[in-house]
N, C-alpha and C positions, 0 to 999 in steps of 0.2 A: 504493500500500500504506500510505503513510502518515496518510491521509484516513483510511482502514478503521481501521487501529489507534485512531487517534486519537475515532473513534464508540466505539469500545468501552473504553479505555484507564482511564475516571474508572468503571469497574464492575465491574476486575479488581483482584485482590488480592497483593501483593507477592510474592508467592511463585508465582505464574503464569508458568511461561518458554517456551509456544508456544501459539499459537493455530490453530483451524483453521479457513478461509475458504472461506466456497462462491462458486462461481460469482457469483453473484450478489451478492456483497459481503457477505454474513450469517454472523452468526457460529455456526459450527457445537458445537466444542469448546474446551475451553481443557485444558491438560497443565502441572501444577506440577512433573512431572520438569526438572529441569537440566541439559540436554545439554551444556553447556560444557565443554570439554576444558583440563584443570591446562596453566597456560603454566610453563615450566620457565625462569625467567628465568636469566641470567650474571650470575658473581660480579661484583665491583667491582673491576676492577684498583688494584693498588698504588700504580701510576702517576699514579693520577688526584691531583689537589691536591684537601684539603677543600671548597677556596675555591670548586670546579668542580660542588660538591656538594650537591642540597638534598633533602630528606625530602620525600616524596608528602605530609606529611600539614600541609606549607606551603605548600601549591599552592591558588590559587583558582583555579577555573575560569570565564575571561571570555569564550573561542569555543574552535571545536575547528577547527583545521586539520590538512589532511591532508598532511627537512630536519633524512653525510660534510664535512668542513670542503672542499668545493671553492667558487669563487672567485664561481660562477653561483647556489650553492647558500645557502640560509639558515644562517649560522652557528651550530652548537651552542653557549645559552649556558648552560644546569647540565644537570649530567647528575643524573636524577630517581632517587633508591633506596628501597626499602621499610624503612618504620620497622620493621619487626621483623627480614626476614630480611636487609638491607640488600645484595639481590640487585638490580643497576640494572633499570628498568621503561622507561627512554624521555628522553627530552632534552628543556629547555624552548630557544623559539626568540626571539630579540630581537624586540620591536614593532618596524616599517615600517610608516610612516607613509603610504605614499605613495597605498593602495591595489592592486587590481589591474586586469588586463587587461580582465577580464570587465565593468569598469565606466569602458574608459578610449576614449576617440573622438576622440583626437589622431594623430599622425604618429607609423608604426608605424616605427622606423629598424631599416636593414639589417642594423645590427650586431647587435642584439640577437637577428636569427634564428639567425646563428653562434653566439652566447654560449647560445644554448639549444640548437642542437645539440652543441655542446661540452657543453655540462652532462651532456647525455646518454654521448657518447661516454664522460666520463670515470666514472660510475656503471657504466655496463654494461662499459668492456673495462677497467678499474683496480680496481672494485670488485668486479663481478660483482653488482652490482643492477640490478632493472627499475625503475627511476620508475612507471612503469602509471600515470600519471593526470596526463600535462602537458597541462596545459590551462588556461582564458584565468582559470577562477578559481583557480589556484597558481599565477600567475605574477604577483609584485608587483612593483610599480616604487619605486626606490629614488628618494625627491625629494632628496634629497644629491647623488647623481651622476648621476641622469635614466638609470640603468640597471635591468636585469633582475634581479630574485630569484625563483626558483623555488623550491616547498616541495615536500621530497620526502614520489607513489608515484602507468586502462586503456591505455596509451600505444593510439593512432590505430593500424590499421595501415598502416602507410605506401603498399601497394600498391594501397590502395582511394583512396588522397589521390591519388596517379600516375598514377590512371587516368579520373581524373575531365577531360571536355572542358574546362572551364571553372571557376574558381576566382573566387570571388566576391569581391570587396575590400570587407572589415569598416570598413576605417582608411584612412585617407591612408595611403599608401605616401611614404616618404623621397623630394624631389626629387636625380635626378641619377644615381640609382642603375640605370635601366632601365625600369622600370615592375613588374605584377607576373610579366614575362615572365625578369627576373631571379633576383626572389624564388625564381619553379618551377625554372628552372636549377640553382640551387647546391643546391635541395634533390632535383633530380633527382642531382645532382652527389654531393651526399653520400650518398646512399641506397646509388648503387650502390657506394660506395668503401665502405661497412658490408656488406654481403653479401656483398664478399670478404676481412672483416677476421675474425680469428678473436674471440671474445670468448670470458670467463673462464665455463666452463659451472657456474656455480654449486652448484646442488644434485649433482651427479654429482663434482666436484671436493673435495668438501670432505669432511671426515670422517665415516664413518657413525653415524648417531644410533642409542645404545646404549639399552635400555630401551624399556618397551610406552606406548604413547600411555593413558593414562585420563582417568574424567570427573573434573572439582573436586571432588565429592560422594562419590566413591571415594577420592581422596586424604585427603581430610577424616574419614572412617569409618576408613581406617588411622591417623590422629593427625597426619599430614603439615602445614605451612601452606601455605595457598593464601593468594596474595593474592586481595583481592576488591575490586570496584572499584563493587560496587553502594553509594550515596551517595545522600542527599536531592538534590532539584534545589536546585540555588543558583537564586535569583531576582534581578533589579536590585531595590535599594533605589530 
């Protein structure tokens, strides 16, 4: 899909927000309606220090990754607010140096499989969040302490990983530890010890969302702010 957009993209006009694709990869329509639904952001606790604080409109944008203070997790370092209604928008995360998974063909250590099922455990039954998207490109390695960072949000499902005959070795496996006939144990191990643990049922647990969902464009026609995130592209110098 991004090939396609990208044919068409230098011959559409800033105010275009769907397109419609044939078969065939040609472009049928284009629709300047804005379907975008107003995000209802949360206030700023009290709590928070200035110092933790910085305005959306001090942010450069140098990549977009897709990171709760747990131990596996990317540390929160500002929490990001809007210059106008200084309702919080999202968190920036320290630079790691080290790379990630997706680009790393060393020796995969055993520990690091626990520190990522631990990551998860503690999201999903402390938090009541899914990660939905551990994988080899959000998981960076910390060259400090030769350990795992994970950036939180499709998680795998694990019964299609369980049932596969064979499991193919990307990486050196850690010597000492078993081979990967270990590896599939502990995560056979942990699988089922999650299927009889209870976890925190998120959405049905928490407080009912009061008020009708609308689009930005109806907010905006009543007088409301929306933030908006549409922005010229930054380019490298």
């Amino acid at each position: 899909m991004r090939k396609v957009v990208a044919k068409y993209v230098d011959q559409l006009g800033p105010d275009i927000h769907a397109l419609q694709i044939s078969k065939d990869c040609e472009l049928l329509s284009v629709s300047s309606e804005d379907p975008t639904l107003e995000i209802r952001y949360p206030e700023l606790s009290k709590t928070i220090n200035n110092n933790d604080v910085i305005f959306r409109s001090k942010l450069e944008e140098i990549d977009r990754i897709h990171g709760p203070q747990i131990q596996v997790l990317c540390p929160v370092h500002r929490v990001v607010i809007d210059d106008v209604s200084k309702k919080v928008l999202g968190f920036t995360s320290q630079y790691i140096a080290g790379g990630t998974l997706e680009n790393y063909n060393q020796t995969f250590y055993f520990r690091w499989l626990k520190q990522l099922t631990d990551a998860i455990d503690d999201l999903n039954l402390h938090c009541g969040i899914a990660h939905q998207d551990v994988a080899p490109r959000n998981v960076l390695i910390d060259p400090s302490t030769n350990e795992l960072k994970s950036v939180p949000h499709h998680e795998q499902r694990v019964h299609k990983v369980e049932s596969l005959d064979h499991w193919d070795v990307k990486l050196p496996l850690e010597d000492g530890k078993g081979g990967i006939t270990a590896y599939r144990r502990f995560m056979a191990e942990w699988a089922t010890g999650r299927r009889t643990t209870r976890a925190i049922k998120h959405y049905s647990e928490e407080a009912p969302y009061e008020g009708d969902m609308r689009k930005r464009t109806i907010a905006q026609r009543m007088g409301d702010y929306v933030t908006s995130w549409e922005r010229p592209a930054q380019k490298d110098n």
